[in-house]
C-alpha positions, -999 to +999 in steps of 0.1 A: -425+223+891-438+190+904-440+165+874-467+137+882-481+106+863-514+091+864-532+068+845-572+074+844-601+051+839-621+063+814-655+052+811-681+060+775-658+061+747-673+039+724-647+049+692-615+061+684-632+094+676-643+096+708-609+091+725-593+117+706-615+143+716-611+136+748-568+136+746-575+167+730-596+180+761-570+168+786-541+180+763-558+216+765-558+216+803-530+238+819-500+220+836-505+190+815-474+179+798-482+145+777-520+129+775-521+097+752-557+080+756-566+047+749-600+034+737-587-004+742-576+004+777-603+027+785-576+048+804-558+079+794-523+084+807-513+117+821-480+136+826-490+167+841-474+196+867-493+187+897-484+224+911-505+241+884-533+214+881-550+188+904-552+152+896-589+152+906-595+181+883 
């Protein structure tokens, strides 16, 4: 297991709504561990196993 972070610029949420369906997209992704997006931030924050998945995925 090797356990990465990474926080993502996210660009075309233009609600809340819009940011939860993508944390649920990202939370659905193999080898991801934690997701929390933010709409404010326009970033979502990812704890994921980079041996399963890919950052660039």
């Amino acid at each position: 297991m090797e356990i990465k972070f990474k926080k993502f610029g996210i660009e075309g949420m233009h609600c809340n709504g819009c940011a939860a369906k993508v944390e649920n997209k990202i939370r659905d992704m193999e080898g991801v561990q934690t997701v929390k997006v933010s709409k404010p931030d326009d970033s979502a924050e990812v704890v994921f196993d980079g041996s399963v998945i890919d950052e660039k995925r």
